[in-house]
N, C-alpha and C positions, 0 to 999 in steps of 0.2 A: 504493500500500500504506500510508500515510501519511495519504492525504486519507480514506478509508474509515473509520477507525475516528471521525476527529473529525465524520465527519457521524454516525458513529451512535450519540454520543453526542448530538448536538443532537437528532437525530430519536426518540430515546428508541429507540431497538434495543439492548435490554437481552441483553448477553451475544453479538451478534453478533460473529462473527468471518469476514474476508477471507482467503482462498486463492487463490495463484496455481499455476496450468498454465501453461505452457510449450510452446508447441509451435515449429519453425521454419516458414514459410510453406509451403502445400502437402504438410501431411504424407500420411502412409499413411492411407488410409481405414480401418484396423483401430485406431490411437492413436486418431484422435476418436471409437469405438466403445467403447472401453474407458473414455474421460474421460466419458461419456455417461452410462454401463453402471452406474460407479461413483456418481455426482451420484444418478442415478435411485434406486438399493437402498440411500444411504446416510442414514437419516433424517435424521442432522445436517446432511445436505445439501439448503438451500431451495431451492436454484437457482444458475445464472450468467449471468456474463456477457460475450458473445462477440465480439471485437476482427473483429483481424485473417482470422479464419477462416471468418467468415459463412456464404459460399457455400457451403465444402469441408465445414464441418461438418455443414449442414444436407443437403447430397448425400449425406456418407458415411453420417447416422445419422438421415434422416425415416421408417425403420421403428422406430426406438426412443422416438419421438414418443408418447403418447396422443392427443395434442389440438395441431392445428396452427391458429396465426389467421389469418385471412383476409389479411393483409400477410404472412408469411411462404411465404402457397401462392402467391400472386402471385407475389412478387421472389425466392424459390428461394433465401431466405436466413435465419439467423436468430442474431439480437443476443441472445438473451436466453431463459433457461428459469428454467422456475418449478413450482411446485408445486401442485398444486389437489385438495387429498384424497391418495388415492394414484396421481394421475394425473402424469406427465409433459408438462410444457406448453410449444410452441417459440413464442415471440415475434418479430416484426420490429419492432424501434422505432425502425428509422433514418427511415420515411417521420415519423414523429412527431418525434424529436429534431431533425431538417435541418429539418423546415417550420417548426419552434419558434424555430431558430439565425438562416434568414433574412429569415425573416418580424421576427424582432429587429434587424437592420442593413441590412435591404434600404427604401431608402424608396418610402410606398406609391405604387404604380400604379407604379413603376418602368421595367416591362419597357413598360408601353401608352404610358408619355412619352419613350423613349429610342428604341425599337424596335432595342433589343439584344439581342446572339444569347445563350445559354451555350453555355461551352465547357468542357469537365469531361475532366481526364485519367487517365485508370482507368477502368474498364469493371466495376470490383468494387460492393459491397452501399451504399457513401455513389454513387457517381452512379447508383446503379438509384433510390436512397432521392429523392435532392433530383431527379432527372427526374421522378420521380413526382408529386413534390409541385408543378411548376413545370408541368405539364402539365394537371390538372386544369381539367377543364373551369367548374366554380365560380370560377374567377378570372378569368372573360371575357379583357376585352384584353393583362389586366396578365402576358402571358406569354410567353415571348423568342420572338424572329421567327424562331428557326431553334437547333438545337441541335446541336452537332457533339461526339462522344464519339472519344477515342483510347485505344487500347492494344493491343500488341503483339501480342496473343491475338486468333487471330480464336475460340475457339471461346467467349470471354469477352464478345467483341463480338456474337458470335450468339445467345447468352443474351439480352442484353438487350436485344436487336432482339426476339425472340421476346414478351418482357413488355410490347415498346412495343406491339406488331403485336395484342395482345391488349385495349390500349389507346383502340385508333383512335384516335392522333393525328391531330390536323390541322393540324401544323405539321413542315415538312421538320424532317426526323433527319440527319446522316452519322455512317456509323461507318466511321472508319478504323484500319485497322491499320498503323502504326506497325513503323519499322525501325530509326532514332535518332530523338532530341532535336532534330534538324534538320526530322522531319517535324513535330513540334509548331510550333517555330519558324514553317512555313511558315502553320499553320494560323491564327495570331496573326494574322499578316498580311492576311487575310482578313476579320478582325471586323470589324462596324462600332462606333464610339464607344460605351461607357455598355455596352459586355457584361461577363457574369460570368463570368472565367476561376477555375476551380477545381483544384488539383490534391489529386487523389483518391486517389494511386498509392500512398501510403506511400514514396516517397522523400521522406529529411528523415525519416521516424521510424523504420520497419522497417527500411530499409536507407540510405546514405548519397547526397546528391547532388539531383538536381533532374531534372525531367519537360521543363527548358527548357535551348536553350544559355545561353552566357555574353552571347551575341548577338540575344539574342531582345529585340522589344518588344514592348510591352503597346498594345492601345488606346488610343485617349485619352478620359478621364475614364473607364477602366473600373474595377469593384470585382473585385477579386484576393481571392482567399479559397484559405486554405492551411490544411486543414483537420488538419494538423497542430498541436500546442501543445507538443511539445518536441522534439530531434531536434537535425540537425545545420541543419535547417531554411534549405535554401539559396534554395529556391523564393520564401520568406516578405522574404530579403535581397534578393533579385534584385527584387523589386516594389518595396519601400523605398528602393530605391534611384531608382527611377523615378519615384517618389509624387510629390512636387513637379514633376518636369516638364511630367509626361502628367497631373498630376490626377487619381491614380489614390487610390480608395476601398481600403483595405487593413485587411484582416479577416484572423485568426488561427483556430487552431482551440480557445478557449479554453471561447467559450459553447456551443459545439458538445459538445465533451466533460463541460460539466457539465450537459446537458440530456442525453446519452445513459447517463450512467453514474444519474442521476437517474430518469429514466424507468424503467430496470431497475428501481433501489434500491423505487419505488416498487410495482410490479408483483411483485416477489420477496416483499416483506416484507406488501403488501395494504396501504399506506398514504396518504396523500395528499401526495406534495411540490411546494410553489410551482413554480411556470415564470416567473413574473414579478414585479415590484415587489420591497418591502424583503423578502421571505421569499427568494426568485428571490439577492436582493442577498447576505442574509446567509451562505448557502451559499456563494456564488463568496469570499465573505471568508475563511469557513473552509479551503475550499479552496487559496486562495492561500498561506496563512498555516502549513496544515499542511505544504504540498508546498516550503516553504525548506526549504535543505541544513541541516543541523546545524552552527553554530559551531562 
């Protein structure tokens, strides 16, 4: 709420103003109908933009849609509405913001010189987003030897089986369902060197605590990405602590969030904002600089 307004005074968004909703995880499919109902009939309203509720939003309310894009009817989620005339418009920008995020720290041909697996914890819209993007068949080799997704949900797991299966992968999938933090644990165990473990679950932001035990290790030399950036971010400690032994590459959810909430800003308002170099640069400044606590 902080960083929003100092980007839109850089980006010339003369008179814009930020509003937050609120929802708790999983609401009623009638509140995201009515936050919908409301955006849509309210001129002063351009659009938003959608966190935590991706999937559930887009389930509860793809009849209040005008115009769905092609990544939203895909992956059965959506980041982001906007306005186009008097039309209502649903967006998916996680396949865009994740490809942007690791394609920035992942180094290239990665996955074709390690022949490392992903391992991604959540079954929600960032690992439908980054499976997407690490799938594509444009990337010839450079793409993990095997991909393993957990979460608790099989009916969240089966989702995204169904958008792989649409996919034709050619590269083994598992999807497990998950009972504790011990069965992650186990699955660690399993990677080979140089994989990208992710945790995607929103523990550490939404809710408190980690996707791993206290006992859990990591690969060796593998990149940890915690695609969180503020929280109580236990997940994020638990890899730093390892960093140095195991050699582990450790990524935050920093550039990630200023490539998602950007991508929006850009698509809402019809303008063009950098993804890279000093434009890319000055934004994360502003952002940094706005989001200190007040003395």
């Amino acid at each position: 709420m902080r960083v929003f307004p100092a980007w839109a005074d850089y980006l010339g968004l003369k008179d814009a103003q930020i509003s937050g909703m609120d929802f708790a995880p999983h609401s009623a499919a009638e509140r995201y109908r009515e936050a919908v109902d409301f955006i849509k009939n309210d001129p002063l309203s351009l659009g938003a933009l959608v966190t935590t509720h991706k999937l559930d939003l887009f389930a509860s309310c793809r009849d209040r849609f005008d115009d769905i894009d092609p990544f939203a009817a895909l992956l059965g989620e959506t980041s982001c509405l906007s306005k186009k005339g008097d039309r209502l418009v649903c967006h998916a920008k996680d396949p865009i913001s994740s490809g942007l995020a690791i394609d920035g720290f992942l180094a290239p041909d990665h996955f074709s010189d390690s022949k490392g697996a992903l391992f991604a914890m959540g079954a929600g819209g960032s690992t439908i987003a980054i499976s997407w993007h690490l799938l594509q068949k444009t990337r010839g080799p450079d793409r993990p030897s095997r991909i393993v997704i957990s979460d608790p949900s099989a009916a969240r797991l089966d989702h995204v089986r169904e958008i792989h299966r649409q996919m034709a992968p050619d590269i083994p999938i598992d999807y497990i369902e998950i009972a504790t933090v011990a069965d992650n644990d186990a699955v660690l165990t399993g990677l080979p060197a140089r994989s990208l473990v992710i945790n995607a679950t929103g523990l550490g932001k939404d809710a408190p605590g980690s996707p791993l035990g206290s006992a859990a290790c990591f690969p060796e030399a593998a990149v940890v990405w915690e695609l969180n950036y503020r929280g109580d971010l236990v997940f994020l400690e638990q890899a730093r602590a390892q960093a140095a032994g195991a050699g582990l590459q450790v990524e935050d959810g920093w550039t990630y969030f200023l490539h998602g909430w950007t991508q929006v800003i850009a698509e809402v308002f019809d303008i063009q904002v950098p993804t890279s170099g000093e434009g890319f640069q000055t934004i994360g400044r502003i952002a940094a600089e706005a989001a200190k606590p007040a003395s």
